[in-house]
PANUPA-147283 format. One record per residue (C-alpha): residue in three letters; z, x negated, y negated. Coordinates in steps of 0.001 Angstrom, whole numbers, padded with zeros to 6 digits, m for minus. Layout:
+--------+---------+---------+---------+
! kollum !       w !       u !       v !
+--------+---------+---------+---------+
!    ALA !       Z !       X !       Y !
...
+--------+---------+---------+---------+
END
This chain:
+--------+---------+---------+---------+
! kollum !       w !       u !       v !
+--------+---------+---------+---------+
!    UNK !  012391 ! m026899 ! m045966 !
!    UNK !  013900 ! m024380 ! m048165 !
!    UNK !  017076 ! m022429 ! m046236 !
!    UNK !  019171 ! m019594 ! m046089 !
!    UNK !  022439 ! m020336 ! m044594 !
!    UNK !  024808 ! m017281 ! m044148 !
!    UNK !  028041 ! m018674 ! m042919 !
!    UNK !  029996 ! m021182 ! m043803 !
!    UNK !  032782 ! m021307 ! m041648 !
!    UNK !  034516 ! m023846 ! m039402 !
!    UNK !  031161 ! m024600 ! m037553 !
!    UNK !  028818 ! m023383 ! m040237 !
!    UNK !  029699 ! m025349 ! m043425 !
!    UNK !  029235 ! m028750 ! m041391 !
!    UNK !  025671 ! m027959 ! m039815 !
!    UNK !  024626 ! m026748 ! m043370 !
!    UNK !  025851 ! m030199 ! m045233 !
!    UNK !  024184 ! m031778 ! m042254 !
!    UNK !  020965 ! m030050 ! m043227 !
!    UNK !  021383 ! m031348 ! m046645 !
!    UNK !  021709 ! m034718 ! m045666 !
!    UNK !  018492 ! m034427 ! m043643 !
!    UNK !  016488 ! m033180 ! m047397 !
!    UNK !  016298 ! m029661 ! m047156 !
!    UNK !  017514 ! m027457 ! m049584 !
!    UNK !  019942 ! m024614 ! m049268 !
!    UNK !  020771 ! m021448 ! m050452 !
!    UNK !  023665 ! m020215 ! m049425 !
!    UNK !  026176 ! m016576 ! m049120 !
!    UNK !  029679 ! m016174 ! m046809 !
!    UNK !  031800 ! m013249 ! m047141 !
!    UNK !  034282 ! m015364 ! m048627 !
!    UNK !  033222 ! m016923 ! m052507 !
!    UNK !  035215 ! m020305 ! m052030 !
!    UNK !  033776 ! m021029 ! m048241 !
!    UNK !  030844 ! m022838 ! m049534 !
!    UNK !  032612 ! m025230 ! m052194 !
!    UNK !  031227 ! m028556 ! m050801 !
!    UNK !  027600 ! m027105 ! m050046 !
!    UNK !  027287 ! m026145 ! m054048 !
!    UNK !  029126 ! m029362 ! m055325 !
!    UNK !  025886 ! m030982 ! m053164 !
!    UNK !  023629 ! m028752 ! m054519 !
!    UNK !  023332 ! m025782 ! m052814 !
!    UNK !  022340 ! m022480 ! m054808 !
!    UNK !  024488 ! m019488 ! m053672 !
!    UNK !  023267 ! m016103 ! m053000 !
!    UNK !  025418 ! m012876 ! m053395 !
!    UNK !  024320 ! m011265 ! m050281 !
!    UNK !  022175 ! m012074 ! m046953 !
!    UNK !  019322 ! m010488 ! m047917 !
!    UNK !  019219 ! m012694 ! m051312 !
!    UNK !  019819 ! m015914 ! m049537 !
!    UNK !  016955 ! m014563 ! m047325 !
!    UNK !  014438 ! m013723 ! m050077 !
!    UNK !  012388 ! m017447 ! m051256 !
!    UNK !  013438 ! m018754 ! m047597 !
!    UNK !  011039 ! m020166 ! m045016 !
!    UNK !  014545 ! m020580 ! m042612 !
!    UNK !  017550 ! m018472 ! m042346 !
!    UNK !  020482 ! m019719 ! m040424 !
!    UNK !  023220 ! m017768 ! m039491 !
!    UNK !  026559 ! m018822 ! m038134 !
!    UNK !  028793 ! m015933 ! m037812 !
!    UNK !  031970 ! m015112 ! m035636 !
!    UNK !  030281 ! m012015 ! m033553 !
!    UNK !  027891 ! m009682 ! m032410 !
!    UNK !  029603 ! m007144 ! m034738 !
!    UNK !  028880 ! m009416 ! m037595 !
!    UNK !  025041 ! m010412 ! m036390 !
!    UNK !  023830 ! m007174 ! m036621 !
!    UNK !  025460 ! m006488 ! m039840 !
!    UNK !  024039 ! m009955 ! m041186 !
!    UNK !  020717 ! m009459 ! m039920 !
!    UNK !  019807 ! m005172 ! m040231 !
!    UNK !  022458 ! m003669 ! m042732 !
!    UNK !  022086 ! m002442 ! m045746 !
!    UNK !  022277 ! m006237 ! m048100 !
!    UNK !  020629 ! m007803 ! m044508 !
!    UNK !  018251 ! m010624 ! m043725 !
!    UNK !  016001 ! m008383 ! m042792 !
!    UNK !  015304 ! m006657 ! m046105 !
!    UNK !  015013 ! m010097 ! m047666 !
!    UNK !  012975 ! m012351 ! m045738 !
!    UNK !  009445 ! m012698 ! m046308 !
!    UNK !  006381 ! m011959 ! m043882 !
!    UNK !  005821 ! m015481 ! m041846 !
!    UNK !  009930 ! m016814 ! m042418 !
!    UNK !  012031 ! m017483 ! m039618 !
!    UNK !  015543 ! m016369 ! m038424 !
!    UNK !  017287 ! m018286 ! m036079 !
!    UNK !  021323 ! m017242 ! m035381 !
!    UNK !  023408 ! m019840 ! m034419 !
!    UNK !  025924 ! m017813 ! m033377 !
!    UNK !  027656 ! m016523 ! m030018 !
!    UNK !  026328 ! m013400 ! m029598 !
!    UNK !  024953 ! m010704 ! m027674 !
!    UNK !  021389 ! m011177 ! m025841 !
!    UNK !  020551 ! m007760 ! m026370 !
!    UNK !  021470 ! m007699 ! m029671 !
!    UNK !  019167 ! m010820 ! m030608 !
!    UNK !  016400 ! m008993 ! m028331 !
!    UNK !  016336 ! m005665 ! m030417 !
!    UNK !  016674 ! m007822 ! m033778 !
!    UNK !  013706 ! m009847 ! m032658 !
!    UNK !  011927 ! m006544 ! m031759 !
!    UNK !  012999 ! m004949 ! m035339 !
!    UNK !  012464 ! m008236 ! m037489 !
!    UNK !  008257 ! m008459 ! m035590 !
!    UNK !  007751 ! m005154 ! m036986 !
!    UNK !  007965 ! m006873 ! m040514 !
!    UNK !  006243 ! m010050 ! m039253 !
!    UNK !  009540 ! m012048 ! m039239 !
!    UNK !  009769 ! m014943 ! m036635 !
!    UNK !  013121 ! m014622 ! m034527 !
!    UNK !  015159 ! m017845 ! m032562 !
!    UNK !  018163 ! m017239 ! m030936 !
!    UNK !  020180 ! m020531 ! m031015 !
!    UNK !  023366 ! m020782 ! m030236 !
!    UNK !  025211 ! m024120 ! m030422 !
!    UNK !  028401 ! m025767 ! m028733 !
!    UNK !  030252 ! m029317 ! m029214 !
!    UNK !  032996 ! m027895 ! m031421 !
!    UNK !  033802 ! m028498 ! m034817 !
!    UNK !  033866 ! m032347 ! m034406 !
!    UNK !  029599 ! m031769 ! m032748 !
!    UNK !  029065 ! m029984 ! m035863 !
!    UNK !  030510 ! m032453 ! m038680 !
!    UNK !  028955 ! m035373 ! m036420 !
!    UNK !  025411 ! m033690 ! m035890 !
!    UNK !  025705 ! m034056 ! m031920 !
!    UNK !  025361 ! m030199 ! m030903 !
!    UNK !  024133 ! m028901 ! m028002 !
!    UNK !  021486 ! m026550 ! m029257 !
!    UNK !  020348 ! m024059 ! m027048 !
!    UNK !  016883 ! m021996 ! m028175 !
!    UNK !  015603 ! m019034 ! m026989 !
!    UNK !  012578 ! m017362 ! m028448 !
!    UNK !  008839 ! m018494 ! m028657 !
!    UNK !  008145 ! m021581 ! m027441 !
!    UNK !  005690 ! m023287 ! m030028 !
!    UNK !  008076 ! m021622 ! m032387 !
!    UNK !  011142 ! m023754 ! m031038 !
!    UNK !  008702 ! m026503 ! m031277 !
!    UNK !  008103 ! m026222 ! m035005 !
!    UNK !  011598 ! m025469 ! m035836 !
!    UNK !  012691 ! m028473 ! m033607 !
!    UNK !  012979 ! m031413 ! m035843 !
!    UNK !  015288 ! m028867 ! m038491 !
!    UNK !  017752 ! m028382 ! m035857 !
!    UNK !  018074 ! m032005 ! m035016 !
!    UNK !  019913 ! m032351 ! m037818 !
!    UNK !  022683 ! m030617 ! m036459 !
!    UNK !  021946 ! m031318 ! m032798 !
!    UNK !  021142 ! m034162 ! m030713 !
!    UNK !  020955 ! m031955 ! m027626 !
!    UNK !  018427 ! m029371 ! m028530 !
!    UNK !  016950 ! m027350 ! m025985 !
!    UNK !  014509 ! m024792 ! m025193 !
!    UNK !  016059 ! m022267 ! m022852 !
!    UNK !  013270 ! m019799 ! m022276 !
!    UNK !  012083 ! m016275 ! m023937 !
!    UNK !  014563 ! m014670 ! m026658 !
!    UNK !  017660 ! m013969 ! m025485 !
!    UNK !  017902 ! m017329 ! m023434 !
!    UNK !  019940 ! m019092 ! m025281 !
!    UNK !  022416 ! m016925 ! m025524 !
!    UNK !  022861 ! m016572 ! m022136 !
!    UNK !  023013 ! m020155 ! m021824 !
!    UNK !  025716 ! m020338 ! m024234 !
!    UNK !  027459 ! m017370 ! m022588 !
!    UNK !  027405 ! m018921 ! m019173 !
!    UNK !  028268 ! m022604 ! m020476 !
!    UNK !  031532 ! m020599 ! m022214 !
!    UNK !  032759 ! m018970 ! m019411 !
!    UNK !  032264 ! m022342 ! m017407 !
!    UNK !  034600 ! m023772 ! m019525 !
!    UNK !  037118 ! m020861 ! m020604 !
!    UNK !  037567 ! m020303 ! m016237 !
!    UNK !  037510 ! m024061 ! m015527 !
!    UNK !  040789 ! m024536 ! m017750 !
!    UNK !  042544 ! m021738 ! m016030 !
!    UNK !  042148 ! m024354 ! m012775 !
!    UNK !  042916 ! m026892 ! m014159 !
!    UNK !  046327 ! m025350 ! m015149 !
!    UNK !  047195 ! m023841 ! m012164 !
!    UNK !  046349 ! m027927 ! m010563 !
!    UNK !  048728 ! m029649 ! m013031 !
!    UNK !  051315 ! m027739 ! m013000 !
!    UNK !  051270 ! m027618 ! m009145 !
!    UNK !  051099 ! m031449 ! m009612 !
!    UNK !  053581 ! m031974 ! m012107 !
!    UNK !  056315 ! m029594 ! m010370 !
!    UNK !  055948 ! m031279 ! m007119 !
!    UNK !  056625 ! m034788 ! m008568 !
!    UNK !  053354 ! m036235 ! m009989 !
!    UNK !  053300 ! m037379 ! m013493 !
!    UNK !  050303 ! m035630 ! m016170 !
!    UNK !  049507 ! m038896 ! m016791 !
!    UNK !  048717 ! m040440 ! m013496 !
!    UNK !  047447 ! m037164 ! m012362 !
!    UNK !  044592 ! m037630 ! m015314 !
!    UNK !  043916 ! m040830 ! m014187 !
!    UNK !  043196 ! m039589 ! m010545 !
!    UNK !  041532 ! m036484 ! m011167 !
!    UNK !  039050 ! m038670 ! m013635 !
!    UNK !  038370 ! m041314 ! m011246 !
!    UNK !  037954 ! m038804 ! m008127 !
!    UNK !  034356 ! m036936 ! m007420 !
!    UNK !  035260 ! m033863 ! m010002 !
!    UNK !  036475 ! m036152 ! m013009 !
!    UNK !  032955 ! m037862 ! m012062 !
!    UNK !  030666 ! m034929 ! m013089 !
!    UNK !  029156 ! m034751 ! m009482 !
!    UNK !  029300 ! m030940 ! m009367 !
!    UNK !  026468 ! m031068 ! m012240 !
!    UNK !  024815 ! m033904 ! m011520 !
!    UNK !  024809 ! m033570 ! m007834 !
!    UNK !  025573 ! m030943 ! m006399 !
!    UNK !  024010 ! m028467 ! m008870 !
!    UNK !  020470 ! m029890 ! m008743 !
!    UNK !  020669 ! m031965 ! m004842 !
!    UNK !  022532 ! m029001 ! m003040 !
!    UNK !  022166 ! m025693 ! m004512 !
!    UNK !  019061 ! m025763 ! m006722 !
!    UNK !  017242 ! m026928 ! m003372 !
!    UNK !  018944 ! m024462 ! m000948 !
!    UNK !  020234 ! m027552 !  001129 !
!    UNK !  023276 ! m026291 !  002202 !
!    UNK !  022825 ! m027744 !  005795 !
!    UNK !  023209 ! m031583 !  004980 !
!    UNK !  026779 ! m032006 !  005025 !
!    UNK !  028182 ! m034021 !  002520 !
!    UNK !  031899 ! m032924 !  002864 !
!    UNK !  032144 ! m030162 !  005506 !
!    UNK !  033178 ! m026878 !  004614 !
!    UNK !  035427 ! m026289 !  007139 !
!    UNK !  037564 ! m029556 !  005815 !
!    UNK !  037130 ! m028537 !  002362 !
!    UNK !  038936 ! m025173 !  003033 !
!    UNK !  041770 ! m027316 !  005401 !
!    UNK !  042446 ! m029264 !  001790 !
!    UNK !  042462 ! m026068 ! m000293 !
!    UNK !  045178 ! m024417 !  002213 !
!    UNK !  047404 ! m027332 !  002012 !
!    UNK !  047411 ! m027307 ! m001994 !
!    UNK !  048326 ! m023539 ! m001952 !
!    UNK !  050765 ! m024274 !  000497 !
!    UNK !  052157 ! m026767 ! m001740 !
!    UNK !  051964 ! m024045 ! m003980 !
!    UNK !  054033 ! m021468 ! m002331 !
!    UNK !  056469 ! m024422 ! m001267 !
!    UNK !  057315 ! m025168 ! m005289 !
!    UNK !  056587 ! m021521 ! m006686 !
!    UNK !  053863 ! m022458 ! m008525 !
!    UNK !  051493 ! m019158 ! m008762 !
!    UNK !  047964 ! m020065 ! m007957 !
!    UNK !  045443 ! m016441 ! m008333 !
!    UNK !  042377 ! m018836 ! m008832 !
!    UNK !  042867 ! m021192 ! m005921 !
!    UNK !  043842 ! m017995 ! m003594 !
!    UNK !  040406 ! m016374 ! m004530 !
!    UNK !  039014 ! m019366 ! m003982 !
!    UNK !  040697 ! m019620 ! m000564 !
!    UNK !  039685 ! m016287 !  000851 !
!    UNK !  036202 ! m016651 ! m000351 !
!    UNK !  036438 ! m019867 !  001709 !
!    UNK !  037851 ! m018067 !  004878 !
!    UNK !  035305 ! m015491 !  004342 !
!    UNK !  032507 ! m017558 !  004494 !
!    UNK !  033795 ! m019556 !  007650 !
!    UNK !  034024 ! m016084 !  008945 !
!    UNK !  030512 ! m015695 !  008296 !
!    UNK !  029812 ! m018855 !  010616 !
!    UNK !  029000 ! m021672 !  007524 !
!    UNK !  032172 ! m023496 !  008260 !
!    UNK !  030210 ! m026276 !  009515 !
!    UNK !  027648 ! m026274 !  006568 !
!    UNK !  028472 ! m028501 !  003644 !
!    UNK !  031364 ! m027181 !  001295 !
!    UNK !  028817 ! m025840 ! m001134 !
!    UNK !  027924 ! m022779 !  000941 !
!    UNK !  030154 ! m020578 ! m000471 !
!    UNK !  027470 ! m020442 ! m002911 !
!    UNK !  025829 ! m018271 ! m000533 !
!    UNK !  028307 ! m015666 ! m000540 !
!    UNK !  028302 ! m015277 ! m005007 !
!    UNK !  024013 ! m014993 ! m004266 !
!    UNK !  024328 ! m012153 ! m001716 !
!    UNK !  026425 ! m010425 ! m004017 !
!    UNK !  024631 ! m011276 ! m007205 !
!    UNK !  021495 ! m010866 ! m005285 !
!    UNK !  020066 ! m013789 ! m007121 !
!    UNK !  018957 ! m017202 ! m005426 !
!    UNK !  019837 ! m020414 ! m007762 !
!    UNK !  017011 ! m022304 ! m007376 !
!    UNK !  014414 ! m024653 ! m008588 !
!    UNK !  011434 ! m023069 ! m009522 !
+--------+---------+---------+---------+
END
């Protein structure tokens, strides 16, 4: 397949040498001349602006730092959009906005343009190894055409639902991980100032029910995604009884601990409520009312 690849950055330049590997051929434009130095010494044609690489292209890639740079990409005034071709497709690769890839999608169908939103994740060592997590959102016989290209820089590709979708997914798998380190440094610091070495503290919290993966693979799909917040598993009432003696802990070495306090009054709130004997998941309950969303399996 013959590409446009604006892009070629940290993440970028890997996926698009990955692409060459697979056979397709690339034509190529960053913002910066030098960026795509191993891409041409393989091959690749370069273009002096989007809407060039865009032009003889039946796929254009784009892997760009922001929304900001998206839109500019895709609808200015050198943009993808007043390059590609009736029946090509555009697929960003980027972390982005979802209603940014919505009113490019809506924009790009006026000119019969096909539009993918597809962010990735796995890092820069996914991207030079081809193992991404590719997450699609758009039209789904489209994702299942365009498939087998983005294996070639994914082994986890996905289809996430309607445009915008995988975005989202992206979004929410970000701040999953961004919030989840903020945790875990409140945890290891507590740890390590109260005596416990990193090391050994690793070692437990890997071999325990967290370090395990049980909150996706369990709880996630057995507890929540079901509604089955009635079988106890582990008791909410204990869960909060362990939470108060780590902040306690806490207070006891001056280690400052916002996330596990929030997470201790949303506790107390919801044994307030009367789910203190439910299973320790049911706090989920609370984030639903207030959301007012249900997490479950359709």
């Amino acid at each position: 397949m013959r590409i446009g690849f604006i892009g070629l950055g940290r993440m970028g330049g890997p996926m698009a040498l990955n692409l060459m590997k697979a056979g397709h051929t690339l034509l190529v434009h960053d913002t910066r001349r030098e960026a795509p130095g191993p891409q041409l010494a393989r091959g690749a044609e370069w273009a002096e602006s989007p809407s060039v690489a865009a032009q003889s292209a039946e796929l254009i890639l784009t892997s760009l730092p922001g929304p900001a740079e998206v839109e500019a990409v895709a609808l200015g005034t050198d943009g993808i959009l007043h390059g590609a071709g009736r029946g090509a497709i555009y697929a960003d690769l980027s972390t982005s906005s979802p209603t940014l890839i919505r009113r490019i999608h809506a924009r790009f169908e006026e000119q019969g343009i096909h539009v993918l939103d597809a962010p990735v994740s796995g890092g820069v060592r996914g991207a030079e190894r081809g193992t991404l997590q590719v997450m699609v959102g758009g039209n789904e016989a489209l994702f299942r055409q365009l498939k087998p290209v983005l294996e070639a820089i994914g082994d986890k590709v996905g289809y996430m639902g309607e445009i915008g979708s995988g975005t989202i997914a992206k979004l929410v798998h970000n701040m999953i991980g961004i919030c989840a380190r903020m945790v875990v440094a409140e945890a290891f610091t507590l740890g390590v100032k109260a005596g416990v070495r990193p090391e050994a503290l690793l070692e437990a919290v890997k071999g325990g029910s967290f370090g395990q993966g049980l909150l996706l693979t369990q709880v996630l799909p057995e507890i929540v995604f079901k509604g089955d917040f009635d079988t106890i598993r582990f008791a909410l009432r204990l869960a909060r009884k362990d939470l108060g003696l780590a902040t306690e802990l806490a207070r006891e070495y001056d280690v400052p601990m916002a996330m596990a306090a929030l997470a201790e009054q949303t506790m107390v709130e919801a044994i307030a409520r009367g789910l203190g004997d439910k299973d320790f998941s049911a706090p989920w309950l609370l984030q639903e009312e207030r959301a007012g969303v249900q997490v479950r399996s359709r």
